[in-house]
N, C-alpha and C positions, 0 to 999 in steps of 0.2 A: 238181463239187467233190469234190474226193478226202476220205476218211473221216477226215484228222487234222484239215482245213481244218472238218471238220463236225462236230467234237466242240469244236475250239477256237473256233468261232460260239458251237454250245452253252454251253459255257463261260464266255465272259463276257456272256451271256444273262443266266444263271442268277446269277454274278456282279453284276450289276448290279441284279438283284431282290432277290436276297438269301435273303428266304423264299416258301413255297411252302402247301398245302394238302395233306397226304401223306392217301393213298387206300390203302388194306388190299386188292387184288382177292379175294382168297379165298372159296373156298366152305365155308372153314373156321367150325365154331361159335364157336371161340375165337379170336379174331384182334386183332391188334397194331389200337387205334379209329384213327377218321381225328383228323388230328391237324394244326395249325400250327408250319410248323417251319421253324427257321432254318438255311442253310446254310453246314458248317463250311467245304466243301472241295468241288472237282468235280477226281477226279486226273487224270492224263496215259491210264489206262485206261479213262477214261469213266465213274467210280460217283462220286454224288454223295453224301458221308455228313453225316449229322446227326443230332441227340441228339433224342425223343422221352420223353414223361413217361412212368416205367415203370410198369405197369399194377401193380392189386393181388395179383394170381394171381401168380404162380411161371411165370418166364419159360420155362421147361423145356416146361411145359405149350403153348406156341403153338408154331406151325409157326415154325421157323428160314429156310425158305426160302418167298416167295410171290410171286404180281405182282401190281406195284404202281404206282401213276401219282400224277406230283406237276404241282400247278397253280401255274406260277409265276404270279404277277399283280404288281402294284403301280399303286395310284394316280395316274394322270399319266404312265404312260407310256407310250408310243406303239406297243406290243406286251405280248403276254401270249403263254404258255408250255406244252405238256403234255410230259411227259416221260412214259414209259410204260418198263417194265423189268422186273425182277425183282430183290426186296430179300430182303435177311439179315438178320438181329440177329446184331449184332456182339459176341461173348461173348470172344474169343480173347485172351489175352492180349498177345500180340505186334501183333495186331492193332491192339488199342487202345494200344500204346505207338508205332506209327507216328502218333500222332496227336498226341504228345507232351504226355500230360497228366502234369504233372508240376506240382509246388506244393502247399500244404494243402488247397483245394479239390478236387482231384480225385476223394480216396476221396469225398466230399459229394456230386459230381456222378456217381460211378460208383452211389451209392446208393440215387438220386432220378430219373434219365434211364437211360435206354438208346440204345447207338448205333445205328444202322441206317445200311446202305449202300443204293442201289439203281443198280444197272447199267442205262446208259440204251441198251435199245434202239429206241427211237424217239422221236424230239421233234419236235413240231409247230409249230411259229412263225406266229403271229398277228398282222397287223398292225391294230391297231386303228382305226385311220381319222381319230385324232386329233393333233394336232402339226400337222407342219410337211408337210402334203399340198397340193403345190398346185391351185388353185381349179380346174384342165383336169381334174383327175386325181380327183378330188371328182366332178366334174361324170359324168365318165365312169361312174365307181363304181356313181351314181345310176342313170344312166341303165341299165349291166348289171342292177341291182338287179331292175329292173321283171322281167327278164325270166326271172331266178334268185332269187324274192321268199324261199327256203328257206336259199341260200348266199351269205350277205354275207360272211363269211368265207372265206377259202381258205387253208387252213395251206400254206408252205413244208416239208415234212416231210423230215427228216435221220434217214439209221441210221448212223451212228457203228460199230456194234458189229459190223457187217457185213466 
């Protein structure tokens, strides 16, 4: 699968989720908390950006750049998601006007949230074993289980950024 076939899987992945569980890595003291967040946009470059509640400190004070991993999930559906990368806080002005916020609300939203991008370089695809599996395929599952009681799981993993 060539890298644009495997940003654009990702993409309406993450699309179809919507939001995510955003993960701070850092070994910083100060750092951007883990956070639920919805997602605005996943671009044709691979960052997926979204607004976070802006902390009470003075955003100057955090690191601008760190890595980061988002857990897509949703109820009911037949996969779940890690995305793993390196995020920004999006302070740029140009930057935030590709987003195009524009209306009354925006200075409100630029006052209360902050954006963060994060560049996916790796995403793990999970299927969860629920939906529309058929009963062979189930059975098989089980039966590997016994013998991998540690890896029910096996992510499909995609680098995109590669």
């Amino acid at each position: 699968m060539s890298t644009n076939q495997q940003l654009s899987f990702l993409q309406d992945k993450i699309k179809e989720i919507g939001s995510a569980i955003f993960f701070n890595l850092s070994d910083s003291v100060l750092k951007l908390p883990t956070s639920i967040v919805s997602t605005l946009k996943v671009d044709d470059y691979g960052y997926v950006w979204f607004y976070m509640q802006k902390p009470r400190q003075d955003l100057t004070v955090f690191e601008q750049e760190f890595p980061a991993r988002l857990d897509f999930f949703k109820k009911g559906a037949n996969f779940f998601l890690q995305i793993s990368g390196k995020g920004w806080v999006v302070n740029d002005p140009e930057e935030l006007n590709t987003l195009n916020l524009v209306g009354a609300d925006s200075h409100a939203v630029l006052t209360d949230l902050v954006l963060v991008k994060v560049k996916i370089l790796k995403g793990e695809y999970y299927e969860s074993g629920t939906g529309r599996t058929p009963w062979w395929k189930q059975a098989a599952m089980v039966v590997t289980s016994w013998f991998r009681p540690n890896n029910q799981y096996r992510p499909e993993t995609y680098f995109p950024a590669s």
